[in-house]
C-alpha positions as CSV (number, residue, x, y, z in Angstrom):
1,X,33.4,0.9,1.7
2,X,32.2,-3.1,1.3
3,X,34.2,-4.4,-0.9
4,X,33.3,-8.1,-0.5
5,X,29.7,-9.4,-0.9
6,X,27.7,-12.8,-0.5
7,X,28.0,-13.0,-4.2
8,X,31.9,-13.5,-4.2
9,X,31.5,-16.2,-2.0
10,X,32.4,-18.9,-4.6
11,X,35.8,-16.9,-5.2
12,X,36.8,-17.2,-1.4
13,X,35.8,-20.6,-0.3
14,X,38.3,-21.7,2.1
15,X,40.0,-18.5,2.5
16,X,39.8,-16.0,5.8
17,X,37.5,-13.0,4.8
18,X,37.3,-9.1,5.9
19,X,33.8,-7.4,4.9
20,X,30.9,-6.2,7.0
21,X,27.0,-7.6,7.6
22,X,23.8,-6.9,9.1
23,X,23.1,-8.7,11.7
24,X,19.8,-10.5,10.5
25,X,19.5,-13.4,13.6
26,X,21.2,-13.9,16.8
27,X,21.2,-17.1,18.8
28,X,23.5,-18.2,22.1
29,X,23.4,-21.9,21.8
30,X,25.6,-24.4,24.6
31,X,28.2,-26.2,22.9
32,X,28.3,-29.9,24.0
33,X,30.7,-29.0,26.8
34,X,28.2,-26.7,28.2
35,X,29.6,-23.2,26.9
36,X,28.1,-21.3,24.6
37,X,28.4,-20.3,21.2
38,X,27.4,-17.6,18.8
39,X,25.0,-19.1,16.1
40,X,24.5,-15.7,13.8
41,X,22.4,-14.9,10.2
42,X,24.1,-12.5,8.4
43,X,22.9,-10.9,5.4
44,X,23.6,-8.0,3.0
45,X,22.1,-6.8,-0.8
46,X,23.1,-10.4,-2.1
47,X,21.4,-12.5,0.1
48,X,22.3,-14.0,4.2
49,X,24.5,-16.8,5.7
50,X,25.3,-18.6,8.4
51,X,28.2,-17.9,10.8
52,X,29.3,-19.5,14.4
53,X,31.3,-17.8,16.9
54,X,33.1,-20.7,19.0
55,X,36.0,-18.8,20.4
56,X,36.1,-15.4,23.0
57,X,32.7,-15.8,22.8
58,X,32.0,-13.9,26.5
59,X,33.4,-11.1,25.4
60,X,31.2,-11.1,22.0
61,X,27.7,-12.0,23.5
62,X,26.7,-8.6,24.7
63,X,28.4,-6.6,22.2
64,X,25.7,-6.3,19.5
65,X,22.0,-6.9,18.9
66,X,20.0,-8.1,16.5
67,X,19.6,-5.5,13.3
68,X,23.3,-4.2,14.5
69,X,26.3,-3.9,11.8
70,X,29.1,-5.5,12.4
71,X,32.4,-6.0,10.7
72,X,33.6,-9.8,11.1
73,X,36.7,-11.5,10.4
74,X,36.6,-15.1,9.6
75,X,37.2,-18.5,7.7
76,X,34.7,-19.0,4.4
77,X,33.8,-22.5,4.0
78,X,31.2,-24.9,2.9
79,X,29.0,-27.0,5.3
80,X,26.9,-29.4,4.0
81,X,27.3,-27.3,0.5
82,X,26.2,-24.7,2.3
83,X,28.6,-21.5,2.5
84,X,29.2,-20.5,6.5
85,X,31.6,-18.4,8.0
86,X,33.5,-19.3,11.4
87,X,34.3,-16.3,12.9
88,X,37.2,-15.4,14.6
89,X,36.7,-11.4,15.6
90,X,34.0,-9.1,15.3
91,X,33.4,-5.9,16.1
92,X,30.2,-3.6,16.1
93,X,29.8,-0.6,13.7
94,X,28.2,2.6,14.1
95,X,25.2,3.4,11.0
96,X,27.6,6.6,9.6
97,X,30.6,3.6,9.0
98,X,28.1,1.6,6.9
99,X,26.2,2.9,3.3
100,X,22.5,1.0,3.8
101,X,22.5,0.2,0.3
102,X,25.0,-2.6,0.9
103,X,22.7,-4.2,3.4
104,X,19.0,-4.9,1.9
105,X,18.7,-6.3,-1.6
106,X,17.0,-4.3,-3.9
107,X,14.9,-5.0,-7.3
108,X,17.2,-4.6,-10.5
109,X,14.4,-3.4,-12.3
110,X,13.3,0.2,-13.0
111,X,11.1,1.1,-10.3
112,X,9.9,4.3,-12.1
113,X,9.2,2.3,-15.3
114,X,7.0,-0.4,-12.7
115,X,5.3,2.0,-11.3
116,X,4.0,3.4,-14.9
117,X,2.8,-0.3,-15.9
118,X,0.8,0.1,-12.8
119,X,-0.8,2.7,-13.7
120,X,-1.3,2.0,-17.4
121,X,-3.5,-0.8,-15.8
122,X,-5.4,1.0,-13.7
123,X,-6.4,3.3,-16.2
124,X,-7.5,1.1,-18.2
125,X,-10.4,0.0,-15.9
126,X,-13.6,0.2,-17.0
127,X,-15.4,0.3,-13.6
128,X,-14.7,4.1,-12.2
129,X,-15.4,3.3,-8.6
130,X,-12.4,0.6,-8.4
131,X,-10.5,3.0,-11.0
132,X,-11.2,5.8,-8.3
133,X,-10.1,3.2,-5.0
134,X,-7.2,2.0,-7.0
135,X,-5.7,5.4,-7.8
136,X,-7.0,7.1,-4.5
137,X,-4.1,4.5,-3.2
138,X,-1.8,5.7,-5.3
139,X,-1.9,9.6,-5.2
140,X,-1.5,9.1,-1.4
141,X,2.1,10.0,-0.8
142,X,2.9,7.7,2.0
143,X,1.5,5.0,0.7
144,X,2.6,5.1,-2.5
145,X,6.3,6.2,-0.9
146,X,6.0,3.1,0.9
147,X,4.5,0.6,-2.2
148,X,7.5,1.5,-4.3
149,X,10.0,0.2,-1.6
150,X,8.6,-2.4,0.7
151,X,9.3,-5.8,0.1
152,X,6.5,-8.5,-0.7
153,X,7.9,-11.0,2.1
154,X,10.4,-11.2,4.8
155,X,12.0,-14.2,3.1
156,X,10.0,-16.0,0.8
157,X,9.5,-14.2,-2.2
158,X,10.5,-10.7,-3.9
159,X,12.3,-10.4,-0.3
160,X,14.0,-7.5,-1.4
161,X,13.7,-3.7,-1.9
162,X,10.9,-2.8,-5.0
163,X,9.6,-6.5,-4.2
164,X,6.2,-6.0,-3.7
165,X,5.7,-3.5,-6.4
166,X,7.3,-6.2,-8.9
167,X,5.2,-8.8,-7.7
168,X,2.3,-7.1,-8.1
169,X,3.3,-5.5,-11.5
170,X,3.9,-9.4,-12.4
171,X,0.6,-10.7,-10.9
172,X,-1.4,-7.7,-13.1
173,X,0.3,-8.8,-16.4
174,X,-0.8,-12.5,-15.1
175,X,-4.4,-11.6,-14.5
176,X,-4.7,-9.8,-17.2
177,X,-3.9,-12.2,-19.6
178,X,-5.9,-15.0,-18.1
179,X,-8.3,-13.2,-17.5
180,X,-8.8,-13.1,-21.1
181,X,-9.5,-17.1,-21.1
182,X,-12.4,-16.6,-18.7
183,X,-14.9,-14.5,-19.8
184,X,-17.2,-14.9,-16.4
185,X,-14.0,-13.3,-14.9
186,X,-14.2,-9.4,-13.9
187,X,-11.0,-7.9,-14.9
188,X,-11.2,-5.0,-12.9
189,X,-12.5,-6.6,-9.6
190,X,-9.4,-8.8,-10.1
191,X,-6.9,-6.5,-10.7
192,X,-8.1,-4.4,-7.6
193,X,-7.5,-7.4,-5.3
194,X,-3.8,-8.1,-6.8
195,X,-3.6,-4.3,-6.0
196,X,-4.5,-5.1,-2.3
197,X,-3.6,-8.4,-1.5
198,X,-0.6,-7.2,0.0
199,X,-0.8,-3.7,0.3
200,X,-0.5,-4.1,4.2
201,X,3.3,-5.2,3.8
202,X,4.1,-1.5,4.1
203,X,3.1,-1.7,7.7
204,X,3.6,-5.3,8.4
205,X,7.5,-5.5,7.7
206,X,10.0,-2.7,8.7
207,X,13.1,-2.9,6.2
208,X,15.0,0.0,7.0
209,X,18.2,-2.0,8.3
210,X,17.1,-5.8,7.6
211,X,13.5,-7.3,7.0
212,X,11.3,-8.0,9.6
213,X,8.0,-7.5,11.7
214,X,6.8,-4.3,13.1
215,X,5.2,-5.0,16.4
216,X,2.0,-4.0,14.1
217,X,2.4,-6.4,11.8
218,X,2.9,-9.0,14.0
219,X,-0.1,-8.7,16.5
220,X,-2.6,-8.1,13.4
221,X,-0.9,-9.4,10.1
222,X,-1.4,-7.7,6.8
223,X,-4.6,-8.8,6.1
224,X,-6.3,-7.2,9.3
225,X,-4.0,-4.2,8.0
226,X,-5.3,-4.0,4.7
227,X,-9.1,-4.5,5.8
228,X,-8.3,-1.1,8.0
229,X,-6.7,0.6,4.5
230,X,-9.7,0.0,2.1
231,X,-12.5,1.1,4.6
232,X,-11.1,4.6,5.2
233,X,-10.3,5.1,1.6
234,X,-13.7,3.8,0.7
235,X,-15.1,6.0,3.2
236,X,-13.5,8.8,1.2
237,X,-15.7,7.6,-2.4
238,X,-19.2,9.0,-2.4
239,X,-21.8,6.4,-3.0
240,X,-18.8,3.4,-3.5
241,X,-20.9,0.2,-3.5
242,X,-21.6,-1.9,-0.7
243,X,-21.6,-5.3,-2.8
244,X,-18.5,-4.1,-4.2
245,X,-16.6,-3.5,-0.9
246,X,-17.6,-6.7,-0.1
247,X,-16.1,-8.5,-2.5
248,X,-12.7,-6.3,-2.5
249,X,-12.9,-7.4,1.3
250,X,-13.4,-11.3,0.9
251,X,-10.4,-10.8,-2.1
252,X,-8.1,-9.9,1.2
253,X,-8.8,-12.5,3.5
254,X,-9.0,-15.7,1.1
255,X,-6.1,-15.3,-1.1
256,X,-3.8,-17.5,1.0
257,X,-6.3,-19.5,-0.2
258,X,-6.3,-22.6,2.8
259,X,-7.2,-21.7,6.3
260,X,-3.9,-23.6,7.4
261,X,-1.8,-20.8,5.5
262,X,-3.5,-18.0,7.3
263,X,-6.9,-17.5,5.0
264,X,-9.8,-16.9,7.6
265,X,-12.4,-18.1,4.3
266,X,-11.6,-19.8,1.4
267,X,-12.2,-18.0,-2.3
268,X,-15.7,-17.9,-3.0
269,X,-16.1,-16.6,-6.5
270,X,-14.1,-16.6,-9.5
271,X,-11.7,-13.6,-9.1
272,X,-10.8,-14.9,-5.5
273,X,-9.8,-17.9,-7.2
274,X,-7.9,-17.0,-9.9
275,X,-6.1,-14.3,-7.6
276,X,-4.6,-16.7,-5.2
277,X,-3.7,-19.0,-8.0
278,X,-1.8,-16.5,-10.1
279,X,-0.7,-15.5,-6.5
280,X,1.0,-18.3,-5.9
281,X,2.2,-19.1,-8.6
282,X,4.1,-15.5,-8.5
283,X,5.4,-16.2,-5.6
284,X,6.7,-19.9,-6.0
285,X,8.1,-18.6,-9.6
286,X,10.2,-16.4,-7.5
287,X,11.0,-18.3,-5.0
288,X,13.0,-20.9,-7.6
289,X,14.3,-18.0,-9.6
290,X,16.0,-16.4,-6.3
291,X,17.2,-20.1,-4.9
292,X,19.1,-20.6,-8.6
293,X,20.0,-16.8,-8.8
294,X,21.9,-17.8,-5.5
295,X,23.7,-20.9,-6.5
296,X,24.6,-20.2,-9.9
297,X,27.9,-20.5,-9.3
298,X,27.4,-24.0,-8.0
299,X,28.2,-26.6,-10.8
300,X,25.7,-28.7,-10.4
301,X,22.2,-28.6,-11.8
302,X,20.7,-29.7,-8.5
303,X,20.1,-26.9,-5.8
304,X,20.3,-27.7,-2.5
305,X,16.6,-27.4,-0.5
306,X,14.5,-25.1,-1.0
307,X,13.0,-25.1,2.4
308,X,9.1,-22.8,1.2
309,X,8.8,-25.4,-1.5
310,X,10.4,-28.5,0.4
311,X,12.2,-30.1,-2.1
312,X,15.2,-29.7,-4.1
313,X,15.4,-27.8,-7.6
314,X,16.5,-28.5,-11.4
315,X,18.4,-25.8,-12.8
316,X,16.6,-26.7,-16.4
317,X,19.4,-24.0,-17.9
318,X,22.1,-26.0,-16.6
319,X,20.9,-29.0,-17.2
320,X,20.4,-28.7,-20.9
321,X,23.9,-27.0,-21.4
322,X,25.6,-29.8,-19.3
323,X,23.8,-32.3,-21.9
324,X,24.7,-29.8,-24.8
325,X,28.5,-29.9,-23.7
326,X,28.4,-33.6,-23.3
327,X,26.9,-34.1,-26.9
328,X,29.6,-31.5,-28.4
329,X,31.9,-33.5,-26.2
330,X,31.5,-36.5,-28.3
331,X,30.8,-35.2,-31.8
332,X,34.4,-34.0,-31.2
333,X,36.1,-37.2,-29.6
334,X,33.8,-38.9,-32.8
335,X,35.6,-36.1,-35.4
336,X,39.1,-37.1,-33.8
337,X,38.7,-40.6,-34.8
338,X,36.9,-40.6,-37.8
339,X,40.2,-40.2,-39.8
340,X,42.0,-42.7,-38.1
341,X,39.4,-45.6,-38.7
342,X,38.7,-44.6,-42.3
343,X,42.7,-44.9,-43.0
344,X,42.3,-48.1,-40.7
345,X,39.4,-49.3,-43.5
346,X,41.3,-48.3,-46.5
347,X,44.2,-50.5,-45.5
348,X,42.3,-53.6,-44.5
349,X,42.4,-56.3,-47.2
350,X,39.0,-57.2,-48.8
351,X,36.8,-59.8,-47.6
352,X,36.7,-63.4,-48.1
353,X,33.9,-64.6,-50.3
354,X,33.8,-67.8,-47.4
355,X,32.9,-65.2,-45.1
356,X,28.8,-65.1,-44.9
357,X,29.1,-61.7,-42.8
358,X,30.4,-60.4,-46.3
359,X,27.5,-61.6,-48.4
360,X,24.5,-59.3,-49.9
361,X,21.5,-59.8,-48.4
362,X,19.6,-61.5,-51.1
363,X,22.6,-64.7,-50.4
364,X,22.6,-64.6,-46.6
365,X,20.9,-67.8,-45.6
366,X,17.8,-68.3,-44.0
């Protein structure tokens, strides 16, 4: 059984550790003597790090692959306030010596209870044919199998187990509710894209022993994917509307929203725009509450980068409790002293009438 995670880290610094890791990234780099070295990601359920391999390296370099498990001994430390291991020995484990659950993160919320907000929503449409689409999706075993425990990203946001069903629960309660400001918006066209948007993860990412591209996802992308997914299940809706398709279709493509991020258009109409607003903004939302999740242990307020944002983070939480223990700080020093200077007053003799300083107002001089 694991019994140390990425989590404890902060409780280990410094100290040689025993636990087992996916192997998320290998690389054989040439150390500046011309031998190489073993520059590894490791990951498990509480997130990846960085580990080199300086020493026996030979005997290491054809040992394991990428996605493999491996059981590593080694020295915990911080570079650059980053926490990396130097590993000493390693050894390759077979799948029935590991419990999968250790390896991939997984959404802490109620994936049942998700999956019934979902469906509240869709319910609720008033326009049948995208109630019909939405819900033709959802009855479909496989897919919905494969909805409730892809992740939304590979790294960037909700990268974990349940993530792109919590994103997209999120991004419905979003739309909905702006939606409400915006009157020109169609609700249910909207909520059909946020449905969609990503849907093609399920075939773009494999996440069975770490998160990455199926040979799929990589030659087409989950766009491509998705455009494939709505035409045969609107094939399957009697008299579904062209104009309507259409607009579900140009909902996929543009909600990267800028050609440079992989949108082959740019959002035409209203609920294309709002959809890879609230979009992003999910995403980026997510992206800063993983990065502090991650370095709450760290005492300072600062994060270190965040490289999909490309810049550094305040931790508003502890910032403000800092500035609260700093003010409660001095209201005690303050309560210390106070008794001291009023004895300090009481035993001071009284003021000279020659001193000015001691005069009312009304007699200082002008």
């Amino acid at each position: 059984m694991k019994e140390f995670f990425l989590s404890d880290c902060p409780r280990f610094e410094n100290k040689v550790v025993v636990s087992s890791f996916v192997v998320i990234s290998k690389q054989v780099k040439p150390k500046k003597t011309g031998e190489p070295y073993l520059a590894l990601t490791l990951g498990d359920r509480c997130g990846q790090i960085d580990a080199k391999m300086w020493d026996n390296v030979e005997d290491a370099l054809d040992a394991f692959d990428q996605e493999d498990f491996l059981k590593i001994k080694g020295l915990l430390n911080k570079y650059k306030n980053r926490f990396q291991i130097t590993i000493h020995k390693l050894r390759k484990l077979g799948d029935t010596e590991v419990d999968f659950a250790d390896y991939l993160p997984k959404t802490t919320k109620d994936i049942d209870e998700l999956w019934r907000t979902l469906s509240g929503f869709v319910s609720s449409f008033e326009d049948a044919n995208l109630r019909t689409l939405v819900q033709s999706f959802m009855s479909d075993p496989e897919i919905a199998s494969a909805y409730r425990s892809a992740p939304a990203a590979k790294t960037l946001h909700h990268a974990y187990i349940g993530g792109l069903l919590d994103h997209v629960v999120s991004l419905f309660r979003s739309c909905d509710l702006v939606s409400q400001n915006y009157p020109q918006v169609n609700r249910d066209l909207l909520l059909t894209g946020a449905f969609l948007h990503d849907i093609g993860k399920i075939h773009e990412l494999t996440y069975s022993r770490s998160f990455s591209y199926s040979t799929r996802g990589q030659l087409l992308g989950h766009m491509i994917i998705e455009l494939e997914m709505l035409q045969a299940k609107i094939a399957q809706i009697p008299g579904f509307p062209d104009e309507m398709k259409t607009l579900l279709e140009h909902l996929i493509i543009s909600h990267h929203g800028q050609y440079e991020f992989g949108s082959p258009k740019l959002p035409m109409f209203p609920e294309a725009l709002m959809l890879h607003y609230l979009d992003d903004l999910d995403s980026k939302m997510e992206s800063m509450r993983a990065h502090f999740e991650r370095e709450a242990a760290y005492e300072s307020s600062w994060t270190t980068y965040n490289a999909s944002l490309g810049r550094t983070l305040l931790n508003t939480a502890k910032f403000l409790k800092r500035e609260d223990l700093v003010a409660a700080a001095a209201a005690a020093a303050s309560a210390e002293t106070a008794p001291a200077q009023a004895a300090t007053a009481e035993n001071a003799d009284p003021p000279s009438p020659a001193d000015s300083s001691s005069l009312p107002l009304a007699e200082e001089k002008v």
